[in-house]
C-alpha positions as CSV (number, residue, x, y, z in Angstrom):
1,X,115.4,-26.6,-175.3
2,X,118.1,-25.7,-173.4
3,X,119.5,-28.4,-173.7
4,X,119.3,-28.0,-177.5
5,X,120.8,-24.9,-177.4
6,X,123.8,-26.2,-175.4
7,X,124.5,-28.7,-177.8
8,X,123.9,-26.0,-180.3
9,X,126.4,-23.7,-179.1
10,X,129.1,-26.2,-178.5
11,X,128.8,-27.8,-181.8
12,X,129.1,-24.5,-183.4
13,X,132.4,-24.0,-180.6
14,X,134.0,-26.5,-182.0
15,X,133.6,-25.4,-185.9
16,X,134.9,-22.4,-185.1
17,X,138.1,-23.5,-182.9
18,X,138.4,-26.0,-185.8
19,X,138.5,-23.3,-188.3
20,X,141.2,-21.3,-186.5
21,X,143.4,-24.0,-186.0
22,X,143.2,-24.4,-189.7
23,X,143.5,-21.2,-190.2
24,X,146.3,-20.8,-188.3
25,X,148.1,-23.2,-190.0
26,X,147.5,-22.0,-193.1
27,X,148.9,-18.5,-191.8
28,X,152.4,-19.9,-190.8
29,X,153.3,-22.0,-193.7
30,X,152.8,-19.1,-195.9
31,X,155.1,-16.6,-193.7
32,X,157.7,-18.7,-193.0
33,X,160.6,-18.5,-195.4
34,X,164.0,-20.6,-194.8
35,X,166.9,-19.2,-195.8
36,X,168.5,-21.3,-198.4
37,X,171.4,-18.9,-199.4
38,X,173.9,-18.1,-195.7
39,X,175.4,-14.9,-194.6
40,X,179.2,-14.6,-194.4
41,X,180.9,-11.6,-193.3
42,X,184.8,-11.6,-193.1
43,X,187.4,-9.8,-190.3
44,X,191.1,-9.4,-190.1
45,X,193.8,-10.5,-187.8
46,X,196.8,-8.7,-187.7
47,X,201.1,-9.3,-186.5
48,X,204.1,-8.0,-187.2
49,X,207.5,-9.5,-186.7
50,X,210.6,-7.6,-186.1
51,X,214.3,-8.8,-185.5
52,X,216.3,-6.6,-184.1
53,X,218.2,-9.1,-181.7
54,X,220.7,-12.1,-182.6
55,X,220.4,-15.5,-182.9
56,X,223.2,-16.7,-180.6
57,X,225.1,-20.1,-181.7
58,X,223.6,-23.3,-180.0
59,X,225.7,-26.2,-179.2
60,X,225.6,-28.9,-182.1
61,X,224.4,-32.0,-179.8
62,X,222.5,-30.4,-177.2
63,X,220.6,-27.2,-178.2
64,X,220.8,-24.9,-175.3
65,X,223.6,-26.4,-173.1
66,X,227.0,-26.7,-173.5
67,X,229.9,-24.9,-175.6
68,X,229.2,-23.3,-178.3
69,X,231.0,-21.1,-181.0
70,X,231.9,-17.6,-180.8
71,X,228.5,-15.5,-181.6
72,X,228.9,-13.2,-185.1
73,X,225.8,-10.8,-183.6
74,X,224.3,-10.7,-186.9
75,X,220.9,-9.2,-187.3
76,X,218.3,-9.2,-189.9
77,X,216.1,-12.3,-191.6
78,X,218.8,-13.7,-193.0
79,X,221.7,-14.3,-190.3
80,X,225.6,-16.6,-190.1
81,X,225.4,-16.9,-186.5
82,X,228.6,-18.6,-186.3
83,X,231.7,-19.8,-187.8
84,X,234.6,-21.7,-186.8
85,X,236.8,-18.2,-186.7
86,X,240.0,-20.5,-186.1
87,X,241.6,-23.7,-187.6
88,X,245.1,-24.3,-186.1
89,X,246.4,-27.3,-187.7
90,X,249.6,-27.0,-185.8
91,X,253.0,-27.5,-185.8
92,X,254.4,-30.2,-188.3
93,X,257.1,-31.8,-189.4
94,X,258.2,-30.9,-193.2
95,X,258.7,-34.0,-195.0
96,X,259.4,-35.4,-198.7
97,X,255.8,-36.3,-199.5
98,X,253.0,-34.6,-199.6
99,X,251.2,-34.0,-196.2
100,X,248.0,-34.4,-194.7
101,X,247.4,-32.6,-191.3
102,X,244.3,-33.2,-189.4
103,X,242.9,-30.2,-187.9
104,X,244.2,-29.6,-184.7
105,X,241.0,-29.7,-181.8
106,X,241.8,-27.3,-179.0
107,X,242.1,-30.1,-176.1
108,X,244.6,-32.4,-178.9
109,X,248.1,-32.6,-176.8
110,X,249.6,-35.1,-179.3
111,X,251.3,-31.7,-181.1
112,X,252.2,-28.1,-180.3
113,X,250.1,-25.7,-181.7
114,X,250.9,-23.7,-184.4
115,X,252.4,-20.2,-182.8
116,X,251.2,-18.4,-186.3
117,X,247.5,-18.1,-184.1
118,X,245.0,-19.0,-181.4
119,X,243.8,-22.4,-181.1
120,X,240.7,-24.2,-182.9
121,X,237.6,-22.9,-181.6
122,X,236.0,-26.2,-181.7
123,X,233.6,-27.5,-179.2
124,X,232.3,-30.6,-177.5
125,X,228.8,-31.6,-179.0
126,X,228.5,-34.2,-176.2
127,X,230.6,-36.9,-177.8
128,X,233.5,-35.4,-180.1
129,X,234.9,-32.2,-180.6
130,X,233.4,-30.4,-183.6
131,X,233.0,-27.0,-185.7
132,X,230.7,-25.7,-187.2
133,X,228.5,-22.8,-189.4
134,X,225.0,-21.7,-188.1
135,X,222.2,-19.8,-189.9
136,X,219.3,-18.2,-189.2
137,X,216.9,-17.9,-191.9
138,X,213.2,-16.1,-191.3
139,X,212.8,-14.5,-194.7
140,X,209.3,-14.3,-195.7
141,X,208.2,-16.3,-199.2
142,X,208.5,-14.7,-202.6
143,X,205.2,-14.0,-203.8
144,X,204.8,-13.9,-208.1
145,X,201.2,-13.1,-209.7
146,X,200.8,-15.2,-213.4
147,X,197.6,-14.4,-214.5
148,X,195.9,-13.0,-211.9
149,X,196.8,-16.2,-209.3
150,X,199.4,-15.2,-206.4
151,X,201.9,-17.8,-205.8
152,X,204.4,-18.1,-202.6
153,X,207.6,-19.5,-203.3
154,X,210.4,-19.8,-200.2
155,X,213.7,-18.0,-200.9
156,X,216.8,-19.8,-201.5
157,X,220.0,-19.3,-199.5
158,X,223.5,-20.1,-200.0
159,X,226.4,-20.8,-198.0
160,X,230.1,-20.3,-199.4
161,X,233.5,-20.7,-198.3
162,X,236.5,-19.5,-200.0
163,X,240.5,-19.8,-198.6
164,X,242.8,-17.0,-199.6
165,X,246.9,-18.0,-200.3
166,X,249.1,-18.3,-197.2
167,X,251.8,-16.2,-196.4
168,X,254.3,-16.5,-193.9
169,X,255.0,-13.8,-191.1
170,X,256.8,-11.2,-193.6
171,X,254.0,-11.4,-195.8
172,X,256.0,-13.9,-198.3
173,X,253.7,-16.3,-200.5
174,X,253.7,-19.9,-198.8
175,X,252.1,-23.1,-199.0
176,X,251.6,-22.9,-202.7
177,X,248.6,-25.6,-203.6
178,X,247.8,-26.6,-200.2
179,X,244.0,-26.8,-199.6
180,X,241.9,-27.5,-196.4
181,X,239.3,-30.4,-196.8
182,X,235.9,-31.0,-194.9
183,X,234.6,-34.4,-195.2
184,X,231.0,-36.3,-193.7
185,X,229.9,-33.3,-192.1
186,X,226.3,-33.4,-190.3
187,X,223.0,-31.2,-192.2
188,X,220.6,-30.4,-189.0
189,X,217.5,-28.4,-188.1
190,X,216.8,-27.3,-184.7
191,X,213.4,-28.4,-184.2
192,X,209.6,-26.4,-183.5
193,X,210.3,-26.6,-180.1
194,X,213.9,-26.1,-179.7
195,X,214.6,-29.1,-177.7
196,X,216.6,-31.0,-180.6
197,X,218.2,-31.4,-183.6
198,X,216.4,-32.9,-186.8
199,X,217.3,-33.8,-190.2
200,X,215.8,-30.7,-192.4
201,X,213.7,-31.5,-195.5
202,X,214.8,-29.9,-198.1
203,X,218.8,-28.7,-197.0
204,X,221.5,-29.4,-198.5
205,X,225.2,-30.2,-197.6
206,X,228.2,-31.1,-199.6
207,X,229.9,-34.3,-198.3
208,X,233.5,-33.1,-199.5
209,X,234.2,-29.4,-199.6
210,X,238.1,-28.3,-200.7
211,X,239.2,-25.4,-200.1
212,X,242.1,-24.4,-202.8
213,X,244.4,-21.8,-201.6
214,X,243.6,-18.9,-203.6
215,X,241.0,-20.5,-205.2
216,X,237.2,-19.2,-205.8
217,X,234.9,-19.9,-203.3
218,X,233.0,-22.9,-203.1
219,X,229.3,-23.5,-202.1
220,X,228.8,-25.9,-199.7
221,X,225.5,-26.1,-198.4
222,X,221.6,-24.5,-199.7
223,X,218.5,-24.8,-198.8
224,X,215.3,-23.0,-198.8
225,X,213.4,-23.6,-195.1
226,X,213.1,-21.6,-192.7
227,X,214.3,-21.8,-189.3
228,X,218.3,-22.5,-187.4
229,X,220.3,-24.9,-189.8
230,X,223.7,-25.6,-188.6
231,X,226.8,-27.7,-190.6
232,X,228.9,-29.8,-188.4
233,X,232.3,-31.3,-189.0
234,X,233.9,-33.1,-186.7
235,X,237.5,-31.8,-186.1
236,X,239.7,-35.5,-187.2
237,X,237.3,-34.4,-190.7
238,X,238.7,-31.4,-191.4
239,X,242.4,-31.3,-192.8
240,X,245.0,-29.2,-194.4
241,X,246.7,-30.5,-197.6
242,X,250.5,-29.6,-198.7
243,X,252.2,-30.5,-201.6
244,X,255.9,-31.3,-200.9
245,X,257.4,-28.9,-203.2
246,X,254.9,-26.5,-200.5
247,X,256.1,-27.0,-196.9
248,X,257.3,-23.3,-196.4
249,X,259.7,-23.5,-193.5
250,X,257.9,-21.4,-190.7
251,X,254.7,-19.8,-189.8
252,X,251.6,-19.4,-192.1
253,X,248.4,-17.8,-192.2
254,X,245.2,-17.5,-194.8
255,X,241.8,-16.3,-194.6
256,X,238.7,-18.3,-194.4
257,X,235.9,-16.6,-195.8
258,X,232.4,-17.5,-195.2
259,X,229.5,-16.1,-197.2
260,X,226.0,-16.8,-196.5
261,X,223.7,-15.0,-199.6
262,X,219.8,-15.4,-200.6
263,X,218.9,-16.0,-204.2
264,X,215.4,-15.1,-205.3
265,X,213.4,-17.7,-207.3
266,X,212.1,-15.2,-209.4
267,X,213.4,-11.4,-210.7
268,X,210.4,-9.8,-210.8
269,X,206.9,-10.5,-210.8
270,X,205.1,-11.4,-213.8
């Protein structure tokens, strides 16, 4: 009998740890519940830029070394950095035709330099002598809302040039229809890391630029990326055009002036 009874009792052990295994199982598939749906919560991150300090001019072949131009210390997001602040084309001969004078570089000894004012400020770019313009532009994009959807376009900027009318030393008109003329000059980007010049993407630069004496001002180069754009002319590309009928006798002077400007895509937000 006993042994009966242990038989007994373990067959009746092993319905009942059979039954709570199934019940068991039974219990978790009914409380578990996936999550079908996730959870997303969102944070912020937060900078501000300020520019306070100058972009100083950079040397048009090596970015960081060598000469460079004469710094405007303009400040803002939208900065000239530099200009060439003088173009001596020296002293010349008068003659019967009309004249073409190449610009006269600062190291040139094949002519005097014209005693009307200081001498090209030109510099070596690692191969000739050049001048150029420099901007800085960090203007944030224009943002426009059209039915409810935000878009962010980049603001355009401008650069001008216009040449007054010469006069001579008394103040006497001079040089009547003489213009100066920039040809090939060189559209470049300093790139993300500062270490070089690139082509920029979407830039431009006019591949002949006159000056009229007197004349409105012209624009010469545009663009809408950010970043330090320079225009580069090298100095035997620059020249100063006289009509004969022109050649004043003496010392001349006029007034190069450069305007850089930003044009909004939009006036006002729809």
């Amino acid at each position: 009998m006993k042994k009966n009874v242990k038989l007994t009792a373990l067959a009746l052990f092993s319905t009942l740890a059979l039954t709570g295994v199934m019940a068991a199982n039974s219990v978790s598939a009914d409380t578990v519940d996936p999550q079908t749906t996730p959870a997303v919560e969102t944070g912020h991150a937060y900078v501000t830029f300020t520019r306070n300090s100058t972009t100083g001019p950079l040397n048009p072949g090596k970015p960081g070394e060598g000469e460079t131009e004469t710094p405007t210390n303009e400040t803002g997001a939208l900065t000239l950095d530099a200009i060439p602040t003088s173009l001596n084309f020296g002293t010349q001969e008068a003659s019967a035709t009309n004249t073409v004078i190449n610009l006269l570089a600062s190291t040139d000894n094949d002519r005097g330099i014209s005693p009307a004012g200081p001498a090209t400020t030109d510099v070596n770019d690692g191969t000739e002598r050049v001048v150029y313009t420099q901007v800085t532009n960090l203007l944030p994009a224009e943002v426009t809302t059209v039915d409810g959807t935000k878009t962010s376009t980049p603001v355009n900027w401008n650069l001008s040039a216009q040449l007054s009318g010469f006069t001579t030393d008394t103040g006497a008109e001079s040089l009547k229809g003489a213009s100066i003329v920039m040809k090939s000059g060189v559209n470049q980007k300093l790139s993300d890391d500062g270490a070089a010049w690139i082509a920029p993407t979407s830039a431009t630069l006019s591949d002949n630029i006159v000056l009229s004496a007197g004349g409105d001002a012209v624009s010469y180069a545009s663009g809408d990326e950010n970043g330090i754009l320079q225009q580069v002319w090298n100095t035997k590309n620059v020249t100063l055009n006289v009509p004969t009928s022109a050649q004043t006798i003496g010392n001349s002077t006029a007034t190069v002036t450069w305007t850089l400007t930003a044009t909004p895509t939009h006036t006002a937000n729809n």
